[in-house]
N, C-alpha and C positions, 0 to 999 in steps of 0.2 A: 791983645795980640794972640794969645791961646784961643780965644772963640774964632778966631779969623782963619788961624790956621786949623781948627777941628774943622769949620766949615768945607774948607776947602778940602780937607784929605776927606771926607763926607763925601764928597761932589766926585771926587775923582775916582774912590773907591766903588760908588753904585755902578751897575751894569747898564748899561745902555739899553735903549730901547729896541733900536732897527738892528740887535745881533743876531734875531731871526725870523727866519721868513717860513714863513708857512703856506704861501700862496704857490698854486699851482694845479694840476689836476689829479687827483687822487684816486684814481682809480688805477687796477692793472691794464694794463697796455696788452694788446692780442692783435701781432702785428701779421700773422698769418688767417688766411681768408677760410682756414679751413679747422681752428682751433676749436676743440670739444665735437666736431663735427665726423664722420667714420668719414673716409676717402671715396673719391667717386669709383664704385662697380665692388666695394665691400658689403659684403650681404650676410655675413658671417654671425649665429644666432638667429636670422629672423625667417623662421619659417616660409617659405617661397615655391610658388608652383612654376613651372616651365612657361607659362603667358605671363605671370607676374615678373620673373626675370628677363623675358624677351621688352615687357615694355619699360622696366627700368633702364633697362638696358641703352634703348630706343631715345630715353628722354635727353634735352639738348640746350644747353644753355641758353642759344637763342631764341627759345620760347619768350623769354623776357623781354625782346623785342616788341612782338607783338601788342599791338594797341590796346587788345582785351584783355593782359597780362600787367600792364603796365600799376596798376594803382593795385595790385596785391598785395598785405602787407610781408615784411621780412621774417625770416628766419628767427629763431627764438637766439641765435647766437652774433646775429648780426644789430637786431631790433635796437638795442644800447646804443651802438655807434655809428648807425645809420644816420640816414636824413628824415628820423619823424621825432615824435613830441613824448616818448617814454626815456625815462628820468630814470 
């Protein structure tokens, strides 16, 4: 009767297995399109002549549109959680 009941308070006493969960994605999350990235028309630090600001200036998101644009790869702050194959 004492082995029956050691068993049992044994069994009751260990911690279960499924009490944690580890699964899920591990990484930080950067739910802004523009994290670690300076804001569009900040130039501040980087040496700049008057044609190099006019065509920064100039440049247009819808570049990316274009067909010979299209397979460029991303951004080194994008690249992670884009749509290619770096891990």
């Amino acid at each position: 009767m004492k082995t029956e009941g050691l068993w049992i308070w044994l069994a009751l006493s260990a911690p279960l297995v499924a009490q944690m969960d580890f699964a899920g994605e591990w990484a930080p999350v950067q739910d802004e399109d523009n994290t670690g990235n300076p804001h569009i028309g900040e130039f501040i630090g980087i040496p700049m002549s008057e044609a190099g600001r006019l065509r920064s200036e100039a440049w247009s998101s819808s570049y990316m549109t274009l067909p010979e644009w299209q397979c460029r790869p991303h951004g080194a702050m994008y690249i992670s959680r884009g749509p290619s194959q770096v891990r």
